[in-house]
C-alpha positions in Angstrom: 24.5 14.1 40.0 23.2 11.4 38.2 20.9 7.9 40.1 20.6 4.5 38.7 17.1 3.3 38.1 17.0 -0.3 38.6 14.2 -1.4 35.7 12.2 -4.3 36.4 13.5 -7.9 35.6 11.4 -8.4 32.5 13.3 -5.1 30.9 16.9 -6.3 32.0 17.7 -7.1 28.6 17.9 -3.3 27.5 20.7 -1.6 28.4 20.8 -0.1 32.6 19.0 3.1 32.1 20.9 6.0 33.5 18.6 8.8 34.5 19.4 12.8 36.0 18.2 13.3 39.2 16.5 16.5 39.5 13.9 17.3 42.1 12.6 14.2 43.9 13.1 10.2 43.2 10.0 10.0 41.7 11.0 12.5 38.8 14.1 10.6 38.3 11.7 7.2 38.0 9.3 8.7 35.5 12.5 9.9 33.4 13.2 6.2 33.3 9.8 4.9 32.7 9.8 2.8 29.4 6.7 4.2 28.1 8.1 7.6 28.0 10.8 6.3 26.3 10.8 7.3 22.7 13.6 4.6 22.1 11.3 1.7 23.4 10.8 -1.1 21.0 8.1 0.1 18.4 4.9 -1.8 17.1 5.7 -5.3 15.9 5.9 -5.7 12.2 2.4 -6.3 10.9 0.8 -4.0 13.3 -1.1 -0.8 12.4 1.0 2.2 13.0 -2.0 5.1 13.5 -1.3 9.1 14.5 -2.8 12.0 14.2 -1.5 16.0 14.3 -2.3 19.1 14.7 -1.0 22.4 14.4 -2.2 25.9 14.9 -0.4 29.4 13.9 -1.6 32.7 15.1 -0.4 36.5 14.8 -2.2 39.4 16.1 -1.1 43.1 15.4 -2.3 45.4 12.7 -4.6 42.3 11.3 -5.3 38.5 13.1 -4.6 35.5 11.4 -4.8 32.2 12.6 -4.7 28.6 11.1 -4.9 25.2 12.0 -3.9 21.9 10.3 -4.8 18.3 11.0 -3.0 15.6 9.7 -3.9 12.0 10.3 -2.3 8.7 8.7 -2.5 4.8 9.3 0.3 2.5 7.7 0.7 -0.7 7.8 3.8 -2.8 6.8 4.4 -6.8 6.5 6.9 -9.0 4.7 5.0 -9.2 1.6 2.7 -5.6 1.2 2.7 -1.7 2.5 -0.9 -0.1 3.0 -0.3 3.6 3.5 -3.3 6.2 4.4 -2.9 9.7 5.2 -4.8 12.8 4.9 -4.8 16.6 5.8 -7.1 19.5 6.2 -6.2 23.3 6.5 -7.9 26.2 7.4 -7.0 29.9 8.2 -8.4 33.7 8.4 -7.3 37.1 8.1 -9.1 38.9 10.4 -8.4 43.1 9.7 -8.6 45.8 12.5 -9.7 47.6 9.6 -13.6 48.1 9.9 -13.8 48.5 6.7 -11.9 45.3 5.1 -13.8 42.2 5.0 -12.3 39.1 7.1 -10.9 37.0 4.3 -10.0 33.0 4.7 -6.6 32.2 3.5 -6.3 28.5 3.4 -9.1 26.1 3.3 -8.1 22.6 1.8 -8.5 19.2 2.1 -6.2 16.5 0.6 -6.0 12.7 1.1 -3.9 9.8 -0.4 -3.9 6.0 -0.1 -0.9 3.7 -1.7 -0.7 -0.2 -1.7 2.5 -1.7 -2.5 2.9 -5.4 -3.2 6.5 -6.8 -2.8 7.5 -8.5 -6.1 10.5 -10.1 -4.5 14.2 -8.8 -4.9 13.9 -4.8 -4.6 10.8 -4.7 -6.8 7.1 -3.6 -5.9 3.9 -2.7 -7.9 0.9 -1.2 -6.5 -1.5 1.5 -7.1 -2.0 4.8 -5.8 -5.5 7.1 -5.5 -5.1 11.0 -4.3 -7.9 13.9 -3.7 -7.4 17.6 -3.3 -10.1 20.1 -2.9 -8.6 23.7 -2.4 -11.3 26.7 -2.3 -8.4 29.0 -2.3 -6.8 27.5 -5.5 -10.6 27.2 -6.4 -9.7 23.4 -6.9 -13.4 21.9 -6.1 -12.2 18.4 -6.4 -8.9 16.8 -8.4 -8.7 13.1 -8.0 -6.4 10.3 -9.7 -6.3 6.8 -9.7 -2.4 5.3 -10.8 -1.0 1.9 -10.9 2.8 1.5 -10.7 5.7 -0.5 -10.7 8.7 0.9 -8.9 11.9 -0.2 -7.8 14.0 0.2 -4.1 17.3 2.0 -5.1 18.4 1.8 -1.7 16.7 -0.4 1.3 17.6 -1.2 4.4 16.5 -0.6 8.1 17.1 3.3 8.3 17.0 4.3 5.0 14.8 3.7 1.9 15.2 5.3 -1.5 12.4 4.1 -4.0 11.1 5.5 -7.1 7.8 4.3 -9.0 5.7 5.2 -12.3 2.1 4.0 -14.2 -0.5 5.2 -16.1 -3.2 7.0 -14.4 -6.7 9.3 -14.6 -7.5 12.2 -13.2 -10.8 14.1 -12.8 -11.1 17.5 -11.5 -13.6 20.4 -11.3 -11.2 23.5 -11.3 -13.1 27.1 -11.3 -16.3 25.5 -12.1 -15.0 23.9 -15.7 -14.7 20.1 -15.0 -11.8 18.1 -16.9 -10.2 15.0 -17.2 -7.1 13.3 -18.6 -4.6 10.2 -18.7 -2.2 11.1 -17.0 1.1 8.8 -16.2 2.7 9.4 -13.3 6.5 9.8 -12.1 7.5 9.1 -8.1 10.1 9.0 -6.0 10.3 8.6 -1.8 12.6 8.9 0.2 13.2 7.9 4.2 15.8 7.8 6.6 15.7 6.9 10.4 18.7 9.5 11.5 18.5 7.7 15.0 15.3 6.6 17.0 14.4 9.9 18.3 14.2 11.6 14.9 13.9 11.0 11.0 13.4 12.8 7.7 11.5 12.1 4.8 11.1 13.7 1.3 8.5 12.7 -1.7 7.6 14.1 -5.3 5.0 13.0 -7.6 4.5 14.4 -11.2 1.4 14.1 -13.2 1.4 14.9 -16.8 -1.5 15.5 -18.8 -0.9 13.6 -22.6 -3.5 15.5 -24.7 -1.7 18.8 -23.4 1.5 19.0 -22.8 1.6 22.2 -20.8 -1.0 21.1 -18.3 1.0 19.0 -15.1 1.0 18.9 -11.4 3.6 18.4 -9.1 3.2 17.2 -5.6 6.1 17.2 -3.6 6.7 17.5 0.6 10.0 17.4 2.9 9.6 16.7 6.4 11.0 16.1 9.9 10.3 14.7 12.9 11.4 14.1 16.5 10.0 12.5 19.2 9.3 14.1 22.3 8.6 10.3 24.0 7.1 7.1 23.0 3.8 8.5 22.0 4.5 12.6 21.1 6.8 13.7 18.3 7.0 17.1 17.3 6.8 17.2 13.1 7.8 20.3 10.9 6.7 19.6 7.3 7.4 21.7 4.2 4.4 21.2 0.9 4.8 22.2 -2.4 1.6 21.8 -4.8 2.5 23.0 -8.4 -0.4 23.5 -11.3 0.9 24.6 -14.3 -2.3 25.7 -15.8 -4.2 27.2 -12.6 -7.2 29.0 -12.8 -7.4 32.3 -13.7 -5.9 34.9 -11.7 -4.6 31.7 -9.2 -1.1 31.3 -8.5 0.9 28.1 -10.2 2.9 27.2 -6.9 1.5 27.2 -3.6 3.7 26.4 -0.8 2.8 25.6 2.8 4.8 25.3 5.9 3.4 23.2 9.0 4.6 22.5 12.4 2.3 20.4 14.2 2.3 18.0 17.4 1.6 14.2 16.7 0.2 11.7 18.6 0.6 8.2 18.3 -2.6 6.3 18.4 
């Protein structure tokens, strides 16, 4: 059986909200309460939009492993600019029933990015980018670049933004003790789409290529999607790819992390 909620007057404008009726009326009211709703208008357009998640993973048998990721971002959007922030740290441990075996991390990282995109007009932008990675698995002690870009909107519109974007750039980065650096121009891409406003999708790549060694470059690419659970809880399930070409010895060259995680809208 279903109940009509009668919103208040200053809400009229939105459409009658049509709620189950489960247990009591005062279930049915908070069903219907506009701040639950993850469909409620969002943060006007010059606004800060600020979250933070986290995630944790943990298996228990013949060893225990656990690990948790935090992922924070702030973004802000006008008519004229994008400032973008976001960052993420992971950690984990094997932990063997094995006396004898030594507990043993498995992920400890830290990464962080910030982009600034200035709207030329039409469906151009240019910008600059800055990212950091420290991964003691990958012994990666520190690899940051600096890049400004130019890019172009392949597709834009309110749901669904296509846009790819390259510069010069130079990295630095201390990788199994040896510091390097190198110019290194970068190819992007992004891509969004807001499948309705309880979920959406996103996917990004970036490539960095060394120029005084042509086997040395890094990919950085992640997939993700999200749905909301209400106006300020979304569950997020991400998939992160880091490729190194030239890893340290006895590393891996692809490293590949999966992350489901809870965020909360600040």
């Amino acid at each position: 059986m279903f109940s009509l909620c009668r919103a208040p007057s200053r809400i009229l404008l939105a459409t009658t909200c049509f709620c189950t009726s489960l247990l009591t009326t005062n279930v049915a009211q908070a069903a219907c309460n506009p701040a639950e709703d993850p469909c409620a208008p969002k943060k006007e357009i010059g606004s800060w939009d600020k979250s933070l998640a986290f995630g944790f993973n943990y298996t228990s048998g013949n060893s225990d492993t656990s690990a948790l990721s935090l992922l924070g971002r702030a973004k802000r959007e006008t008519t004229e600019d994008v400032i973008d922030f976001d960052l993420t740290s992971g950690s984990g441990e094997d932990r063997a029933r094995d006396t004898e075996t030594v507990d043993a991390k498995n992920k400890d990282d830290f990464r962080a990015n910030a982009n600034y995109k200035y709207l030329l007009g039409g469906d151009w932008f240019a910008g600059a980018g800055w990212a950091f990675l420290y991964d003691d698995i990958a012994q990666v002690d520190y690899r940051t670049s600096l890049t400004p870009v130019v890019g172009y909107y392949l597709l834009k519109d309110e749901d669904f933004t296509l846009s790819v974007d390259a510069g010069p750039g130079y990295t630095f980065e201390r990788v199994a003790s040896v510091d390097n650096d190198f110019f290194s121009p970068k190819i992007g891409e992004r891509f969004d789409w807001i499948i309705s406003c309880t979920s959406k999708i996103y996917q990004k790549a970036d490539i960095f290529f060394d120029t005084s060694n042509s086997d040395n470059y890094l990919v950085n690419a992640e997939a993700g999607v999200e749905s909301a659970l209400s106006t300020s809880l979304s569950l997020v399930f991400l998939v992160r790819d880091t490729y190194d070409n030239e890893p340290a010895v006895d590393r891996e060259k692809n490293d590949v992390a999966m992350i489901t995680a809870v965020k909360v809208a600040l």
